[in-house]
NUGUPA-959979 format. One record per residue (C-alpha): residue in one letter; x, y, z. Coordinates in steps of 0.001 Angstrom, whole numbers, plus 500000, padded with zeros to 6 digits. Layout:
<pts>
AXYZ/...
</pts>
This chain:
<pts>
X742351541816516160/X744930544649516360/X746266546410512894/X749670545689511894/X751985548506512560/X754610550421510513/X757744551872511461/X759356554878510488/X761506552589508401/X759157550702506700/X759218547607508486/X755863545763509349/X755112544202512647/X752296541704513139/X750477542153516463/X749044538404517235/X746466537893519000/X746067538461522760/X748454541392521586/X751135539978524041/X753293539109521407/X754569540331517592/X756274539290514605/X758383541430512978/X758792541636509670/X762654543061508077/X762204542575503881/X759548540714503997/X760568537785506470/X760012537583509870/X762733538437511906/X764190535305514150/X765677536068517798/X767836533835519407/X771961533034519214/X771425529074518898/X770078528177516212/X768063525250517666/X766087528274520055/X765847530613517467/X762296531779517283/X760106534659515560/X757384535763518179/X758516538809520678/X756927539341523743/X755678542983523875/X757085544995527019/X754607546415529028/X754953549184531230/X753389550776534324/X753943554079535247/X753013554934539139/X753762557933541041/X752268561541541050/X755630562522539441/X754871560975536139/X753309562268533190/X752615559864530329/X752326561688527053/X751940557829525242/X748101556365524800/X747759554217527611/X746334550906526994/X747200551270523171/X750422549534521044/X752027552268520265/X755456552302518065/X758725553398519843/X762413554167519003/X764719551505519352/X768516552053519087/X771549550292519855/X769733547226521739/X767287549998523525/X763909551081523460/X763257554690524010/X759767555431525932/X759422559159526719/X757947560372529688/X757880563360531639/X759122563576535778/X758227566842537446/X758210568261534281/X761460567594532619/X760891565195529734/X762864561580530222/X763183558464527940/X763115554662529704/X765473552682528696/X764602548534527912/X766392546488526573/X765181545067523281/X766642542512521470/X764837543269517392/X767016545020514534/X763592547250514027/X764076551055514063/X760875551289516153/X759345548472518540/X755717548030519891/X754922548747523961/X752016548968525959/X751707552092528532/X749655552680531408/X749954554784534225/X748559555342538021/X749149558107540526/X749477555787543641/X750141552217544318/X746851551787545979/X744775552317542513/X747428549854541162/X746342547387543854/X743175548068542904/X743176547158539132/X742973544128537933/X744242545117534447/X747818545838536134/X748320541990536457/X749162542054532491/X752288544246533050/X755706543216533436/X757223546838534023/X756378548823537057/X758038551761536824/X757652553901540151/X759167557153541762/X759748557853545445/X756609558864546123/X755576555455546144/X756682554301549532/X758585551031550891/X755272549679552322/X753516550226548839/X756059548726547195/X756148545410549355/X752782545546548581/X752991545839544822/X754964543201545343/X753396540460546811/X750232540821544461/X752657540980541336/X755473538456542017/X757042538205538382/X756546541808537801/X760230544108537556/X759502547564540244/X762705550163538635/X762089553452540928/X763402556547538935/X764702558811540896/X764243563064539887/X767538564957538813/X769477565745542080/X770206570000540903/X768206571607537844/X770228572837534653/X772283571881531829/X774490570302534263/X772083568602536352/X772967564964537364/X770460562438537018/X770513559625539685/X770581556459538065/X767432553762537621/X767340550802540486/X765445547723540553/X763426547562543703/X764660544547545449/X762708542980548587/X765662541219549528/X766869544255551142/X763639545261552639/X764403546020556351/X762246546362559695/X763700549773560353/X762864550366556375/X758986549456557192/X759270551956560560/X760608554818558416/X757378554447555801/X754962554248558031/X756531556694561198/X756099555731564658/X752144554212563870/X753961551457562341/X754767549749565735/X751304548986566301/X751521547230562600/X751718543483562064/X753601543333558844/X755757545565561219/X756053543373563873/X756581540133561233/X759739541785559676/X760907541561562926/X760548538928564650/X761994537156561123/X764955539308561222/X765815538219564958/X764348534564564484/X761763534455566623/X759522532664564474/X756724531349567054/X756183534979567829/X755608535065563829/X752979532170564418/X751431533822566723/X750386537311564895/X748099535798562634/X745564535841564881/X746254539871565638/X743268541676564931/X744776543688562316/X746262540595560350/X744132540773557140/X744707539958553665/X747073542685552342/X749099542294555786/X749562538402555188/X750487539109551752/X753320541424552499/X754114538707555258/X754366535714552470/X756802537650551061/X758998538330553702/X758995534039553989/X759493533414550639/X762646535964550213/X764280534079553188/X763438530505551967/X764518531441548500/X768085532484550653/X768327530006553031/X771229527732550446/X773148531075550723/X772740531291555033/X773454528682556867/X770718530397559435/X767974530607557506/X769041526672556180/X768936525618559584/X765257526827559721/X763661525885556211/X761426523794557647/X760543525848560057/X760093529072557729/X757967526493555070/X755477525812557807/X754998528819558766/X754321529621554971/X752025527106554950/X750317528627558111/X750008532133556368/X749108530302552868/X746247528570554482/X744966531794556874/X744949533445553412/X742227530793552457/X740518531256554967/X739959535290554541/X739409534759550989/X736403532908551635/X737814529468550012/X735852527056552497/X736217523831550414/X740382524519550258/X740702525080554057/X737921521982554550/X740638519630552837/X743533520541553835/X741900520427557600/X740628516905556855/X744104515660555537/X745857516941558439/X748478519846559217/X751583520214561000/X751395521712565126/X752641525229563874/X749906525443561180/X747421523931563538/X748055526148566743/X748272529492564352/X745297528287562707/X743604527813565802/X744351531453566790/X742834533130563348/X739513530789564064/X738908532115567818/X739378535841566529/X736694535363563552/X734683533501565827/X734294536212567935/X732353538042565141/X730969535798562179/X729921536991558655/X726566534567559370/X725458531723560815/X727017529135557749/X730775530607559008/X729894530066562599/X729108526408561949/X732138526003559785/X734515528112562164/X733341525797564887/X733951522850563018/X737274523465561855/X738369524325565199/X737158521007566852/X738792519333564448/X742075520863564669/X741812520339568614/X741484516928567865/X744504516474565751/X747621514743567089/X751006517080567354/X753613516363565582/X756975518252566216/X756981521307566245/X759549523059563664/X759146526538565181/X759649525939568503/X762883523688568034/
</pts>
């Protein structure tokens, strides 16, 4: 159980257990939060940030709760960018002259991806050398995490401007973004190739890649995305309304493929036996013929074989994609 920690003021915070969360303590009762009354409430959820980029250096104990300041509304977390010592701003919403955070840092995204501690931050905090792909990435395997790049000071000096902080937003992500990342070797990319065929709405073409040799589970996660950013848009575009059920298939498709990879037989089994829709069932059918052509062992063979008669088998219903 973590120690109780004591700001430069005097005031005691209670770190509860799981260390998520904290009381704070201001003359001896704990502080509420909240502007109704009826949702007023004492614990505060601990921020916890992720520093990645070779840029960074993190002068904090990572992995540690560690007391910073907090004025007007804002915490204060000092770090250092090629060099030149910075403070991150968060909003915080205690009357505490210090408040607990959590740091950790990584030089690239692909240690990040790597780490299954980074699933218990909320902050991702990355500069540009952390590239569009990587971020997509990050991403996909963190959905409820915030990505802010920080961005160096554009001229050194007392008079140096400092570009400001922006949330990375995947909205935005383009197909001619994804080229630039990843140069010209990008066109022989799927995640490429999904961006755009979504972008021009060719969406059986979309179907199709998932059985592209090169379709594996990080590409299928970055293509997930890319689906759920336009269904989560399509009440703002009449276009992408006009294909929701289309797009949700083909989620479903890349939900299901994603199954498969992982090695979640008794998923894919039921969701076989109760039936899928004809997109699902002809993109599935394309992912089983590539794997079949090399099988982990002789259990997957059976199964691939299996779930491929079956699917063969299956009436066809309409077809959203290829209305």
């Amino acid at each position: 159980m973590a120690a109780d920690l004591i700001t430069a003021g005097g005031i005691r915070i209670e770190i509860l257990p799981g260390g998520d969360h904290c009381i704070v303590y201001i003359d001896g009762r704990p502080e509420e939060i909240g502007t109704v009354p009826s949702e007023r409430f004492v614990k505060q959820l601990i921020p916890r940030v992720l520093f990645v980029g070779v840029n960074f250096q993190i002068s904090l104990p990572a992995g540690q709760h560690v007391l910073v300041p907090l004025q007007g509304g804002r915490l204060r977390i000092p770090y250092r960018q090629a060099g030149q010592l910075r403070h991150l701003g968060l909003g915080c919403a205690s009357r505490a002259d210090q408040f607990p955070v959590v740091i950790g840092a990584f030089s690239d995204a692909r240690q990040l991806l790597a780490s299954p501690e980074a699933s218990s931050f909320r902050f991702f905090i990355v500069d540009e050398s952390v590239s569009r792909l990587d971020l997509v990435s990050i991403k996909a395997r963190h959905t409820t995490a915030r990505l802010i790049i920080l961005r160096p000071e554009e001229s050194e000096g007392p008079q140096a401007r400092r570009r400001p902080a922006t949330e990375w937003n995947p909205d935005r992500m383009r197909a001619t973004d994804l080229l630039a990342a990843g140069a010209a070797s990008e066109q022989q990319n799927p995640v490429f190739h999904a961006r755009l065929f979504l972008r021009q709405m060719q969406l059986d073409k979309v179907r199709d890649l998932i059985a592209d040799d090169h379709m594996g589970a990080d590409e299928i996660l970055f293509v997930r995305t890319f689906l759920g950013n336009m269904i989560k848009n399509a009440s703002a575009r009449p276009e992408l309304a006009k294909a929701g059920d289309a797009l949700r298939e083909l989620d479903r498709l890349y939900a299901l493929a994603s199954d498969l990879l992982g090695g979640e037989r008794a998923r894919v089994q039921a969701q076989i036996e109760a039936g899928v829709g004809d997109t699902v069932r002809v993109g599935l059918l394309g992912l089983i013929k590539r794997l079949e052509r090399s099988p982990a062992d002789r259990v997957e063979e059976i199964e691939l074989w299996e779930w491929g008669y079956r699917l063969r088998r299956q009436t066809r219903p309409p077809d959203p994609v290829a209305q």
